[in-house]
C-alpha positions as CSV (number, residue, x, y, z in Angstrom):
1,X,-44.9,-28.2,13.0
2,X,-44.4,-29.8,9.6
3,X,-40.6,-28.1,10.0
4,X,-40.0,-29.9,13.5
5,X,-41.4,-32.8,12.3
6,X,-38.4,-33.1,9.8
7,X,-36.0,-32.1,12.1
8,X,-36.8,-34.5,14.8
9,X,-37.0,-37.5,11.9
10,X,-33.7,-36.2,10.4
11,X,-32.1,-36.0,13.7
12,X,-32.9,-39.6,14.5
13,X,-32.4,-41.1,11.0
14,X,-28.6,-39.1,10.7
15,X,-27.5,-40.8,13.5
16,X,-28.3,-44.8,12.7
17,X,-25.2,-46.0,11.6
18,X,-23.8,-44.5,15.0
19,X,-26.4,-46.5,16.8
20,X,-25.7,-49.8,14.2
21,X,-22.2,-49.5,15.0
22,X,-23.0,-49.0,18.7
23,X,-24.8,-51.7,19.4
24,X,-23.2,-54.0,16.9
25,X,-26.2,-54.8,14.8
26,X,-26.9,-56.8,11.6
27,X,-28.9,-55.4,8.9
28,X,-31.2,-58.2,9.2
29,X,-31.3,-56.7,13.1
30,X,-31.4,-53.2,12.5
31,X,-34.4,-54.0,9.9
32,X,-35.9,-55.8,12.8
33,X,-35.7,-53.2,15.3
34,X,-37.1,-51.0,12.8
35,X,-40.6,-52.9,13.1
36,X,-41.3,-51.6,16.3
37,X,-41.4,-48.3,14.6
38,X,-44.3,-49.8,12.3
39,X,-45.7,-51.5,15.1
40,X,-46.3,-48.0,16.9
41,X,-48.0,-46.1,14.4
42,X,-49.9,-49.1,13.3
43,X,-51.5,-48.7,16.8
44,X,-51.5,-45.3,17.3
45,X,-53.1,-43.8,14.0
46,X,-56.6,-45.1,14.4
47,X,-56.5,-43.6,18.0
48,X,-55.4,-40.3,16.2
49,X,-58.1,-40.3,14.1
50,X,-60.4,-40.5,17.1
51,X,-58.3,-38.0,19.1
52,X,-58.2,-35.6,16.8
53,X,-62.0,-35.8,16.5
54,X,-62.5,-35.1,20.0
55,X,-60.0,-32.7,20.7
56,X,-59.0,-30.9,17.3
57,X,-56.5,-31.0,15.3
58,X,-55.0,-28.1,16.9
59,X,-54.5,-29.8,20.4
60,X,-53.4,-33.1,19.3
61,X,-50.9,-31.5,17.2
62,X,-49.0,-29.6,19.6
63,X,-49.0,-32.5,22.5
64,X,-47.8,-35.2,19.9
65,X,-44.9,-32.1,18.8
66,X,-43.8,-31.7,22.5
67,X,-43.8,-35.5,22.7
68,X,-42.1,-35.9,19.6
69,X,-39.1,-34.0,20.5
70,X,-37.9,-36.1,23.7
71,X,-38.4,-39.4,21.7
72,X,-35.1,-39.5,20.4
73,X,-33.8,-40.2,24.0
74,X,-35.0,-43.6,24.9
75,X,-33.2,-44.6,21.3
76,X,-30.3,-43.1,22.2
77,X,-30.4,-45.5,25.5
78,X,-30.5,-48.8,23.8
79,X,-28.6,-51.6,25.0
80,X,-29.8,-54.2,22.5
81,X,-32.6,-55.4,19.9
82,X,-35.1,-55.5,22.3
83,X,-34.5,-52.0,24.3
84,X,-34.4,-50.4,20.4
85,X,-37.2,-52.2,19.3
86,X,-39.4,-50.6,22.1
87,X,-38.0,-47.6,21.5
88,X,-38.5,-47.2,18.2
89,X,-42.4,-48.4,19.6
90,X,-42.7,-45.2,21.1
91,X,-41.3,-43.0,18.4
92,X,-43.2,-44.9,16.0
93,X,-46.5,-44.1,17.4
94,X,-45.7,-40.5,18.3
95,X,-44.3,-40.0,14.8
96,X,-47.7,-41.3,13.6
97,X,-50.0,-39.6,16.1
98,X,-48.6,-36.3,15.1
99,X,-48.3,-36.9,11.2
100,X,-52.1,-37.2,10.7
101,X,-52.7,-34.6,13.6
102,X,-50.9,-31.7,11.3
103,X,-51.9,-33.1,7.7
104,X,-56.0,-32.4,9.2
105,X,-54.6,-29.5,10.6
106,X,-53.1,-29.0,7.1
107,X,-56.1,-29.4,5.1
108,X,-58.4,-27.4,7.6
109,X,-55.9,-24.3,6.8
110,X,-55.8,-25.1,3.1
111,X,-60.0,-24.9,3.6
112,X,-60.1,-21.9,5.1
113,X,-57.7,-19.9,3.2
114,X,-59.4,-20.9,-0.1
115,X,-55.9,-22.1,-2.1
116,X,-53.2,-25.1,-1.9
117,X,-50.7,-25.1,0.6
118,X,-50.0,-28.6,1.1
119,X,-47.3,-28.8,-1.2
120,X,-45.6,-26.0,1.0
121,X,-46.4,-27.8,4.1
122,X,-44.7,-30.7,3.1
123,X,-42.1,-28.7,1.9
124,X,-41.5,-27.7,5.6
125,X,-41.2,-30.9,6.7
126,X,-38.4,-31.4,4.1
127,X,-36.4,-28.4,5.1
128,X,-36.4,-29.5,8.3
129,X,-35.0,-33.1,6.9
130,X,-32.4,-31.0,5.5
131,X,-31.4,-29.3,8.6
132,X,-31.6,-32.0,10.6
133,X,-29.6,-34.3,8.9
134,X,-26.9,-31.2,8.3
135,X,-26.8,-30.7,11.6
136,X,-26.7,-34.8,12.3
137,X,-24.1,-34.9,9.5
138,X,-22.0,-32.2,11.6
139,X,-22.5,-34.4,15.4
140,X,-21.3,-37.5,13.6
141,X,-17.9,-35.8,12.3
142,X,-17.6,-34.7,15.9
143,X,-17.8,-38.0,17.1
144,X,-20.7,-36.2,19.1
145,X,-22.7,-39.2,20.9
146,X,-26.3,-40.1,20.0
147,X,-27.8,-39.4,23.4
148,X,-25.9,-35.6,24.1
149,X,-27.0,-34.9,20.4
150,X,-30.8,-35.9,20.6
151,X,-31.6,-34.2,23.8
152,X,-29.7,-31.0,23.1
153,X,-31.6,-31.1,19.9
154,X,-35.0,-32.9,21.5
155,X,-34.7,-29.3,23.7
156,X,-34.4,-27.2,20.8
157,X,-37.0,-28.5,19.2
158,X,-39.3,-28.3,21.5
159,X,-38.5,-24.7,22.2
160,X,-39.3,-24.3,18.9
161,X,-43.1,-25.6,19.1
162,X,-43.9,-23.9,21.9
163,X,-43.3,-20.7,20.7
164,X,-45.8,-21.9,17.2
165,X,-48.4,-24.1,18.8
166,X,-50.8,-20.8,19.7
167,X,-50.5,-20.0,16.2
168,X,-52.8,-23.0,15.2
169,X,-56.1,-23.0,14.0
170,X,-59.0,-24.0,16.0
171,X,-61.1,-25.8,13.9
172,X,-64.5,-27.8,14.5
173,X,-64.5,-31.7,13.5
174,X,-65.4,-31.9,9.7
175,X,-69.2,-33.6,9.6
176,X,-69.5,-37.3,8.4
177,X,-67.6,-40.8,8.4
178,X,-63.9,-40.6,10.2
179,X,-62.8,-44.2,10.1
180,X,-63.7,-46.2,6.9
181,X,-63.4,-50.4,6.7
182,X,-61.8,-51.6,4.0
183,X,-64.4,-53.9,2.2
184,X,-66.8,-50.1,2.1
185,X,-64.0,-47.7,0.2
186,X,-64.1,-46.7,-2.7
187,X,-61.7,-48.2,-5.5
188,X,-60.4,-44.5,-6.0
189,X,-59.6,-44.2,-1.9
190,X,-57.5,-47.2,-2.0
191,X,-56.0,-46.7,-5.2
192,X,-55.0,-43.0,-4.0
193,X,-53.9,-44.9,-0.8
194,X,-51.7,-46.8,-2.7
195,X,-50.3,-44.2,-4.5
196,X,-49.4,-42.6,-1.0
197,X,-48.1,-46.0,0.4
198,X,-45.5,-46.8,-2.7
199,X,-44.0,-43.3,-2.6
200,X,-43.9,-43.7,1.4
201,X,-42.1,-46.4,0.9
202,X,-39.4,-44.4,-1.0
203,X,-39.2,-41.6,1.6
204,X,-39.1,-43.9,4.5
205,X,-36.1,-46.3,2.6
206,X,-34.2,-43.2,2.2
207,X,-34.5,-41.8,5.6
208,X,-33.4,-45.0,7.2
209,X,-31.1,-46.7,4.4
210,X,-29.4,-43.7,2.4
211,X,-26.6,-43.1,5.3
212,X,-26.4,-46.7,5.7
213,X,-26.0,-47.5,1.8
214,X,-23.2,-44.4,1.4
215,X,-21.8,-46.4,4.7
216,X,-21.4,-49.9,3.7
217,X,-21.4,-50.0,-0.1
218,X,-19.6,-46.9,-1.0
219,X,-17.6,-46.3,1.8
220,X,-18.2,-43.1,3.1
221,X,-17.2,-40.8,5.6
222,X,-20.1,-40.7,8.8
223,X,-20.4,-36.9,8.0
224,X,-21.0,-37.9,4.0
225,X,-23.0,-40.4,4.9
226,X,-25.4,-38.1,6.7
227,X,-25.0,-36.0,3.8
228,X,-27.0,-38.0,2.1
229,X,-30.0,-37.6,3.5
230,X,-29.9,-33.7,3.4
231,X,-29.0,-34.0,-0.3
232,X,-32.2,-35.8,-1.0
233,X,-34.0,-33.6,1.5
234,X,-32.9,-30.3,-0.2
235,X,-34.1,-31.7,-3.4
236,X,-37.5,-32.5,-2.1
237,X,-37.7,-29.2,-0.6
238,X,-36.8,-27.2,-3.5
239,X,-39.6,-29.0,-5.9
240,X,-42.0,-29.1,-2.9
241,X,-41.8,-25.3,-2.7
242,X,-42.5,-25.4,-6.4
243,X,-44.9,-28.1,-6.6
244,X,-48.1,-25.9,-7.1
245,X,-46.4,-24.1,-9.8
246,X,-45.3,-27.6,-11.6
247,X,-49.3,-29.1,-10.9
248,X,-51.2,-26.1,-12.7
249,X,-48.9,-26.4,-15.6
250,X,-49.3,-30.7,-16.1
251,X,-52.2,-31.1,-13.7
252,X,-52.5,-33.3,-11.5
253,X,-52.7,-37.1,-13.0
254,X,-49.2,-36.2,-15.0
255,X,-47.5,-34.8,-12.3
256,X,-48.0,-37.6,-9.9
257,X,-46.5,-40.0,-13.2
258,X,-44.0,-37.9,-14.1
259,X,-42.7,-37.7,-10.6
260,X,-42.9,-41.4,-10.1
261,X,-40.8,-42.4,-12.8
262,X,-38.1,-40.0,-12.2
263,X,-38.3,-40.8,-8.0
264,X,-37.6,-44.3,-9.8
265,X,-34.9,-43.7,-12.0
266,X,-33.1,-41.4,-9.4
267,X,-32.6,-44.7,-7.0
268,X,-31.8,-46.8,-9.9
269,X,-29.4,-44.3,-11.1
270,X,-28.1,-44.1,-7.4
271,X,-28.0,-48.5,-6.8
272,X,-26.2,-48.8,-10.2
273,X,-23.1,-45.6,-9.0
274,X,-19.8,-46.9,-8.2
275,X,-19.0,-43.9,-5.9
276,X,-20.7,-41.4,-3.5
277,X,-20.1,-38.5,-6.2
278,X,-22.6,-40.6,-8.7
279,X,-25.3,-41.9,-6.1
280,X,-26.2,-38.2,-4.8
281,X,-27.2,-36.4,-8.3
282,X,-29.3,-40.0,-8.0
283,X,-30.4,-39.4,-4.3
284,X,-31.3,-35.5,-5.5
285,X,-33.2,-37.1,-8.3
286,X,-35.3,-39.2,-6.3
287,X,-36.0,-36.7,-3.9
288,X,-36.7,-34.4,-6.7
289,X,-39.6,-36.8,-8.1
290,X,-40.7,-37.8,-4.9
291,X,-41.4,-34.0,-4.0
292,X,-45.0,-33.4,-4.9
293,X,-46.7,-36.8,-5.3
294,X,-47.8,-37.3,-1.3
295,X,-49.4,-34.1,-0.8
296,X,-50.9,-34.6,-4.4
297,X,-52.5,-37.9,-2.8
298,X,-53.1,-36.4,0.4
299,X,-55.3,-33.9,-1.3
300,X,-57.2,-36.4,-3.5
301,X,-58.1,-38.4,-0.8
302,X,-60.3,-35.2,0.0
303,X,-61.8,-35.5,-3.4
304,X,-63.1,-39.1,-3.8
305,X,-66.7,-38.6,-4.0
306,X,-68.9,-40.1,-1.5
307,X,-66.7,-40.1,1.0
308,X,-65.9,-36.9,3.6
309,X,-63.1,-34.9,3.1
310,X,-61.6,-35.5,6.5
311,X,-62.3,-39.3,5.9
312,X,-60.4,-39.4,2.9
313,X,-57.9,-37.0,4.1
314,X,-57.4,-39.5,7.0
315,X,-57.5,-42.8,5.2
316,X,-55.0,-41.6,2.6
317,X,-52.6,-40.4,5.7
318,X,-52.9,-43.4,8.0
319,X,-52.7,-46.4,5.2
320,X,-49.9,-43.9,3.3
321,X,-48.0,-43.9,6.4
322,X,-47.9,-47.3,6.7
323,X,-45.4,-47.5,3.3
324,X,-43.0,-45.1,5.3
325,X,-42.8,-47.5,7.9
326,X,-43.0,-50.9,6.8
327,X,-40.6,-49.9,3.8
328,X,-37.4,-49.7,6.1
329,X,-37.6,-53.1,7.8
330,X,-38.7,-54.9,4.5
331,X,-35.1,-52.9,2.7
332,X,-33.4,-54.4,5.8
333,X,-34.2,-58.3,5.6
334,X,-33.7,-57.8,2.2
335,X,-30.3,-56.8,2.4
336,X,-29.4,-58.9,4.9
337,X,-30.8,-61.9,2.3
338,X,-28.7,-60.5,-0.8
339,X,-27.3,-56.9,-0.4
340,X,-28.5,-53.4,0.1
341,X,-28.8,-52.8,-3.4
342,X,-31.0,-55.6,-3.7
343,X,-32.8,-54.0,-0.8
344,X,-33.4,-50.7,-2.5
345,X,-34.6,-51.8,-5.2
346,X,-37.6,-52.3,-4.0
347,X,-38.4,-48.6,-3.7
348,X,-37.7,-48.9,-7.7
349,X,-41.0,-51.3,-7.3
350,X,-43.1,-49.3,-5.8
351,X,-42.1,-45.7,-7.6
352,X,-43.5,-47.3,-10.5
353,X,-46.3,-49.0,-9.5
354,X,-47.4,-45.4,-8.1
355,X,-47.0,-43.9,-11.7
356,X,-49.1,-46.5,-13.2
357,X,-51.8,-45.9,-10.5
358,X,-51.6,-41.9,-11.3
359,X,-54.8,-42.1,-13.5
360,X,-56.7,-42.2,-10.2
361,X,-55.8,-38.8,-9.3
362,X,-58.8,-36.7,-10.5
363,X,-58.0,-33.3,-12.0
């Protein structure tokens, strides 16, 4: 699930300069639309968490998957601002419905079978990034259209999760508090929850903006372009698969610093590159850094004392998500105010203000 979860994201995200260009949008307007997406999962995460506690992780997950597949479609069917904005509504609140669905479902299987597998769940979700913006990257050189590509894909996909969803745990609802008000959590919850927000601000900037950036600033080809996505992808993949190694050796506090920083210096590096061929070593950087530091978070959230597992769990997911949501639009006015350098920057920001929060991450 964590795989299609990728794919469908990378599918979409590969294809936005087509749908820019389409529609003849601004940045400024493109950031715009790109609210509705917060807007959704803004409103659909805390009736996940409620969901999920009444039906299981298990159920929740595969509907919001089957969902999740189709939501492509309605993008590709834009006519304007307004018809994208409500699209991206929809795919925002599926996208969040089924992102904390399979992160409990993630931690209830990292419960049961005794060791970490978080890292290696995310890392499914950035193979499927990969993949998906490959295969995006390969539509766009043949001038495939947006709404032939996402349902032939949306189809796929869902294939895909049907033949995976019996495979699922059933899990009872984990005892205690599942939705926590602000003014009652702990400083370590929302420090951890920040921690999640400023690197999901970096992984939602380069979804949405990396294609975009290689587009306007450097000139790329569409099928480069899309490249870039899959090169940051495959880099956050690689070091995800190898993020429990990387955490037992510099424990937890110094890996989520150490990959801060160099998530931080990869978009610098990549913002500062006069051509494509120096921006993606910087993109592979970034993705590199930003590898293990979410599911690192996610799993602290678990750990804050006095507070449930699940809570946490849930807390850290839904206010995290928020960063790779509300990033996007924020890069977008920003650029359309000075450029889309400017507008990266801000992932820069928030890279390493998560590396100065990394003493909250308990060992």
């Amino acid at each position: 699930m964590f795989l299609i979860h990728g794919l469908v994201v990378a599918t979409w995200v590969s294809r936005i300069p087509a749908i820019q260009t389409e529609l003849h949008l601004t940045n400024g307007s493109l950031g715009l639309a790109l609210l509705g997406t917060a807007a959704g999962s803004v409103i659909a995460i805390p009736f996940c968490g409620w969901l999920v506690t009444r039906f299981g992780s298990k159920t929740i997950t595969a509907w919001s998957t089957f969902a999740f597949c189709f939501c492509s479609i309605p993008i590709a069917l834009a006519e304007g601002v307004a018809t994208l904005t409500a699209a991206l509504f929809l795919y925002g609140a599926l996208a969040g419905t089924m992102d904390v669905a399979m992160n409990v479902q993630g931690v209830e299987v990292e419960h049961a079978i005794g060791r970490p597998t978080m890292s290696r769940f995310h890392a499914m979700f950035s193979i499927g990034g990969m993949l998906g913006a490959a295969l995006g990257g390969l539509a766009a050189s043949r001038s495939l259209a947006p709404l032939p590509h996402f349902a032939i894909a949306g189809t796929a996909f869902c294939l895909l999760a049907i033949a995976f969803a019996p495979g699922m745990m059933n899990a009872p609802p984990s005892p205690g508090e599942h939705r926590l008000k602000l003014r009652t959590m702990p400083p370590a919850l929302i420090a951890v929850s920040a921690i999640a927000f400023c690197l999901l601000v970096s992984e939602g900037a380069m979804a949405d903006w990396i294609a975009v950036y290689l587009r306007q600033i450097l000139l790329a080809g569409p099928g480069t372009a899309a490249a870039g996505y899959a090169v940051f992808s495959a880099a956050m993949a690689t070091f995800r698969l190898l993020g429990d190694h990387i955490t037992t050796h510099l424990g937890r506090a110094r890996t989520v610093r150490t990959g801060s920083l160099v998530a931080a210096a990869g978009v610098l590096c990549a913002i500062l590159a006069p051509t494509v061929a120096w921006a993606m070593p910087g993109f592979a950087l970034a993705g590199a850094g930003c590898s293990v530091v979410v599911p690192l978070a996610f799993g602290a959230g678990g750990r804050v004392k006095g507070i449930s597992p699940g809570a946490g769990v849930a807390t850290v997911t839904g206010l995290g998500y928020l960063g790779f949501l509300v990033g996007p639009p924020a890069i977008g006015f920003t650029a359309q105010a000075l450029n889309l350098r400017w507008g990266l920057a801000i992932v820069v920001a928030t890279c390493t203000l998560a590396a100065l929060l990394s003493n909250w991450i308990t060992d």
